[in-house]
C-alpha positions in Angstrom: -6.3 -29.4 -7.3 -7.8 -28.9 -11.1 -5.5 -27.4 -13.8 -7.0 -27.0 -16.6 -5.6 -25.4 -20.5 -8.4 -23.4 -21.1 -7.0 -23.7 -25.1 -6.5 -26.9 -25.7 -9.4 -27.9 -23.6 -7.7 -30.6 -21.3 -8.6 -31.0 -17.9 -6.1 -32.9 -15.3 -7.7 -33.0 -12.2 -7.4 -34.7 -8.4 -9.6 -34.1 -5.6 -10.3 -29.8 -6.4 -13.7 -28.5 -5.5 -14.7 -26.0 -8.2 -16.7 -22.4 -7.2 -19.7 -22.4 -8.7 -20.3 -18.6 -10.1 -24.1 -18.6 -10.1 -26.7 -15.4 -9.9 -25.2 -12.5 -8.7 -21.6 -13.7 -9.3 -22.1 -15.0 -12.9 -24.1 -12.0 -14.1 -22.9 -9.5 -12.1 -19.4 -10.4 -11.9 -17.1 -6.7 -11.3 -13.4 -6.8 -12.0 -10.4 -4.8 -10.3 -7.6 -5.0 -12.6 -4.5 -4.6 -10.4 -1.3 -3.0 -11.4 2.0 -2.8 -9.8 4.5 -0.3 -11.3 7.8 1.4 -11.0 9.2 4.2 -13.3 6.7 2.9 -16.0 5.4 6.2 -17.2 6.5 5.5 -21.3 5.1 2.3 -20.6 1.3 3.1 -19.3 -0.5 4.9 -22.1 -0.1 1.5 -24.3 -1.3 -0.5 -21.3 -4.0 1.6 -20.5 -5.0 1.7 -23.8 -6.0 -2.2 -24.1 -7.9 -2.4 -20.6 -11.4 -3.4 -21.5 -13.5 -0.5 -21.6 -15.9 -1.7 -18.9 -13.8 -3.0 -16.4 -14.7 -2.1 -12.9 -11.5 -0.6 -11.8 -8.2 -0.1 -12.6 -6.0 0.4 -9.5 -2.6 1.1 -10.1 0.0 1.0 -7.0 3.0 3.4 -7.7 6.5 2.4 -6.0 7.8 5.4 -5.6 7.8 6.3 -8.9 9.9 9.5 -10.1 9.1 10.0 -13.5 6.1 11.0 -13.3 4.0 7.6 -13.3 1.3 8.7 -11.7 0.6 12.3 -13.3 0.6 10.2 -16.5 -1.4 7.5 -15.3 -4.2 10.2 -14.1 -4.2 12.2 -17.5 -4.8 9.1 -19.5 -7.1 7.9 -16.7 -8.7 10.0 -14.2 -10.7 7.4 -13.1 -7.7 5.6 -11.7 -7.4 4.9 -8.1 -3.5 5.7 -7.1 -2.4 3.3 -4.1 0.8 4.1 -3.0 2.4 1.2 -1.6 3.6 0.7 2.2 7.0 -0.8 1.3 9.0 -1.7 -1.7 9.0 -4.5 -4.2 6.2 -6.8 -6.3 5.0 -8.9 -4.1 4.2 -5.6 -1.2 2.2 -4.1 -4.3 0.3 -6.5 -5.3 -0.8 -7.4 -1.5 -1.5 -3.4 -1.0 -2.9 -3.3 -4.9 -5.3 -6.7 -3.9 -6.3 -5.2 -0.2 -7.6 -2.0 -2.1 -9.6 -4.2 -4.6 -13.3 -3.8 -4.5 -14.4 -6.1 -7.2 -15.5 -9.8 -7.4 -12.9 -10.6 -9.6 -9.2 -9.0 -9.2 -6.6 -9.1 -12.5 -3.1 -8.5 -12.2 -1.2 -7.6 -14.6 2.5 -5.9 -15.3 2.7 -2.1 -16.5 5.6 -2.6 -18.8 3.1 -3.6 -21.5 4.3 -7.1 -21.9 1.1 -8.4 -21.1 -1.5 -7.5 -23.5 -4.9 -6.4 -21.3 -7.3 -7.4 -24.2 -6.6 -11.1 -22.9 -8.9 -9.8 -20.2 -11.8 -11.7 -20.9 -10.2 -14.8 -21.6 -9.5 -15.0 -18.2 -12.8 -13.8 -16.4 -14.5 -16.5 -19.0 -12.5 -19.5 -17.3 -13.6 -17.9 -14.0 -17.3 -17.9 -14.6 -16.6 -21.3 -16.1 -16.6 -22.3 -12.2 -12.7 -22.1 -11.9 -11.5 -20.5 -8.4 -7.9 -19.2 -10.3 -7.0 -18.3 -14.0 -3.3 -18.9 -14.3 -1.9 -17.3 -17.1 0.9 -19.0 -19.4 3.3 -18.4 -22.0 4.1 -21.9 -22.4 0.0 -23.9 -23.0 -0.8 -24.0 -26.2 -1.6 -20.5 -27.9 1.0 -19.1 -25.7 4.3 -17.3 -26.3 7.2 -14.8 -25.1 8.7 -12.1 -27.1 10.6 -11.5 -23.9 11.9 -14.4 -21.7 15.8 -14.3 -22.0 17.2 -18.2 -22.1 18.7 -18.2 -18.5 14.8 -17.2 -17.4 13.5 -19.7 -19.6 15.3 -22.4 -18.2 15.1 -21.0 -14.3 11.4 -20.8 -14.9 11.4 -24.8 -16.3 13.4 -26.2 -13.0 11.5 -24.1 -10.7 7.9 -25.5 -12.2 9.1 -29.0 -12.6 10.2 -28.9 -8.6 6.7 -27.3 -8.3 4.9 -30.1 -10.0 6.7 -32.2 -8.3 6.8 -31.3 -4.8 3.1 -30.0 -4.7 1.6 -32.3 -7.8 0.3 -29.5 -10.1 0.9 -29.7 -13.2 1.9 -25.7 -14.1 3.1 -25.3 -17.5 4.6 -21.8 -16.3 5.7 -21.1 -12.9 7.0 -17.6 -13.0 4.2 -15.5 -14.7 2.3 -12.4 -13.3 -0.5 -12.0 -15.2 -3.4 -13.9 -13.6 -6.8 -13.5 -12.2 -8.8 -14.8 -9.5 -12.2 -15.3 -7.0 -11.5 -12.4 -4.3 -12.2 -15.5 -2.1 -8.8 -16.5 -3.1 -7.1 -13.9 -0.9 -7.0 -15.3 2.1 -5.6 -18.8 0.8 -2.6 -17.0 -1.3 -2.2 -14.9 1.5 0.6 -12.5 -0.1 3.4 -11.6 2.2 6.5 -11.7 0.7 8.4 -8.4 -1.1 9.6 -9.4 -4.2 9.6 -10.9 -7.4 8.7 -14.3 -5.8 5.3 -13.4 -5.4 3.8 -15.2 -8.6 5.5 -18.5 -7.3 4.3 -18.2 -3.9 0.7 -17.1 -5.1 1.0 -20.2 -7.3 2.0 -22.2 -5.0 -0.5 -21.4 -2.3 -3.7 -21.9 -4.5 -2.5 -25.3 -5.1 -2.3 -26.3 -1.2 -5.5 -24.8 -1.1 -6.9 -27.3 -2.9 -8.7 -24.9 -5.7 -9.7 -25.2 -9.0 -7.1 -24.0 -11.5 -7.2 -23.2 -15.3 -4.4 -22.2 -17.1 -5.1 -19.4 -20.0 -2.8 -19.2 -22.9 -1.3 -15.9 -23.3 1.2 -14.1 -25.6 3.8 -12.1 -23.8 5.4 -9.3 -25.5 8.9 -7.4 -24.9 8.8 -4.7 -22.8 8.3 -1.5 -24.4 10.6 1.1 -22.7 13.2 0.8 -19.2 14.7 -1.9 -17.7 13.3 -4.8 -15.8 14.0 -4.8 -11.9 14.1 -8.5 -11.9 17.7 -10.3 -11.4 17.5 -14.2 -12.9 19.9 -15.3 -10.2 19.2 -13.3 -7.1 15.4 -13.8 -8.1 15.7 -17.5 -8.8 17.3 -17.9 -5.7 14.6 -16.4 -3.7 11.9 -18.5 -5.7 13.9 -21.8 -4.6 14.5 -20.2 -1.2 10.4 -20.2 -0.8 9.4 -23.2 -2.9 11.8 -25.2 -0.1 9.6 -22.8 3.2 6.3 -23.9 1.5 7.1 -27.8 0.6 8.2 -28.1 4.5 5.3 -25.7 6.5 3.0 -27.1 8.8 -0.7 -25.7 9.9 -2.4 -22.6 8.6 -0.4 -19.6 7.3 -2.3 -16.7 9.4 -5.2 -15.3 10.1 -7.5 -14.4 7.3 -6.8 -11.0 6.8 -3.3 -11.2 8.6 -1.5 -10.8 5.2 -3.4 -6.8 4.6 -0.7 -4.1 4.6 -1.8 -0.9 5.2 -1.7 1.6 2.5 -2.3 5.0 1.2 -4.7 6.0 -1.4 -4.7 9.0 -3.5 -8.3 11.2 -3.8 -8.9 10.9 -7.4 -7.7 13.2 -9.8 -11.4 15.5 -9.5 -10.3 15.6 -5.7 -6.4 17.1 -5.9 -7.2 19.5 -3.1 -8.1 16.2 -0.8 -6.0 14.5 1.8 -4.7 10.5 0.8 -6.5 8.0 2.8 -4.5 6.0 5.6 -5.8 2.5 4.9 -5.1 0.0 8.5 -5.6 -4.0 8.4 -8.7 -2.9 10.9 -10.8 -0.5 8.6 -10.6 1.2 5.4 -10.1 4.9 6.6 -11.4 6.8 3.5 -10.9 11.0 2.9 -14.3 12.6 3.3 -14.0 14.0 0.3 -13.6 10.7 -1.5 -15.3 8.5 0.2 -18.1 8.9 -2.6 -16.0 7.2 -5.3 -16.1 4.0 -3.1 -19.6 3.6 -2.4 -21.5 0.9 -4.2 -18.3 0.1 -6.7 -18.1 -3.4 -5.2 -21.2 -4.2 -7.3 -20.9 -2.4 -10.6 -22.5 -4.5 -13.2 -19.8 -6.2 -15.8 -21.5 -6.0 -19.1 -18.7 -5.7 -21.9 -15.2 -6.6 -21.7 -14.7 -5.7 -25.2 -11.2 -3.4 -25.9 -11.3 0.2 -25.3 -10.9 2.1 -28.5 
């Protein structure tokens, strides 16, 4: 694989091929920014606030939220597309968030505003540079946490040094869930697991893949209101748990799209009256009445990815 610090400019690289963006892809590149969330209604207006103002879609997948997460989410943004998830934890999101995805490129990113969505561009910029995956990290140089506590700190070294070890990357930041990538990186990260592990298994998976990597410096901030669900030792455990299933699997993980849950979407907020849409791994089951706000979106030109406001 390639990993590359898309700040400091060094490339360590092996045997990776590298995607080569051109025509369509490179000019016409759409992005999907994916977001996972739970109870993160104080937390959204500031993260909706630095999406790009161009940006494709924003797709946020509510965990059955009760305060109000998605009411706020659609007055801010009544563009939003609403996914309600099919079971519970990160890692089912994302995989229900990414299976809803139209665009060329898909972003994820937390909704607890820790990471900053103006870093956007930085990221589609080292994927139109011809890398397959843009792997965000607090710890290249540029980065840096407001957040990390010391017992994550140093869970998140050991874990990436077994990592670099046991699959040769060379990851400066194992456990961090803001990254974007190719949509023909879905198959190949193949996201089935529930929980917090899902960066590390993501991670993980694009390196046996054998694609291109650059790692993106990026500041992350403390959260700005709630808790965080995540548990250092339960968590950690589960991370070491899969790093141990991956280092010893054999053969393919699946079928291509094997790893799509099903999923319901919301009609968009124009479209209250509708019916959700019933999403199976077969076909996209759509409402009639909203089946006009999908048409075409897989294509939407990607112009500006300045800030909104």
């Amino acid at each position: 694989m390639s990993v590359r610090d898309s700040t400091a400019g060094i490339t360590a690289r092996t045997t990776a091929r590298r995607f080569d963006p051109t025509g369509t892809a490179r000019d016409r590149a759409s992005v999907s920014v994916v977001i996972p969330a739970l109870d993160e209604a104080a937390n959204l207006p500031h993260v909706f606030a630095r999406i790009p103002a161009s940006i494709h879609e924003v797709i946020l997948v509510d965990g059955h939220s009760r305060d109000g997460t998605i009411d706020i989410a659609r007055t801010i943004r009544p563009d939003v597309r609403v996914v309600l998830q099919n079971g519970r934890g990160k890692g089912n999101a994302l995989a229900c968030g990414f299976a809803a995805a139209t665009g060329d490129i898909i972003v994820m990113i937390d909704a607890d505003a820790s990471n900053d969505p103006a870093e956007i561009p930085r990221f589609v910029d080292a994927l139109l540079e011809g890398h397959d995956f843009a792997k965000g990290s607090r710890f290249a140089s540029g980065g840096a946490s407001a957040d990390i506590t010391p017992l994550r700190h140093l869970g998140n070294r050991v874990l990436g040094i077994a990592v670099n070890l046991l699959f040769r990357t060379r990851y400066t930041d194992l456990c961090y869930g803001f990254n974007a990538f190719w949509r023909h990186c879905l198959p190949h990260m193949h996201v089935t697991c529930d929980g917090f592990e899902v960066e590390t298994l993501i991670h993980v998976r694009i390196a046996r893949a054998g694609l291109a990597v650059a790692e993106v410096a990026s500041v992350e901030h403390e959260r700005l209101h709630g808790e965080s669900k995540l548990s250092a030792t339960r968590d950690g455990l589960r991370i070491l748990r899969l790093i141990v299933r991956e280092r010893v699997r054999r053969g393919a993980i699946g079928h291509a799209d094997g790893w799509r849950p099903p999923y319901r979407e919301l009609p968009l907020a124009a479209h209250d009256g509708g019916v959700g849409a019933d999403n199976g791994r077969s076909e996209r089951r759509v409402a009639a009445d909203d089946r006009c706000t999908h048409v075409g979106r897989s294509h939407a030109a990607q112009a500006d990815l300045s800030p909104a406001g």
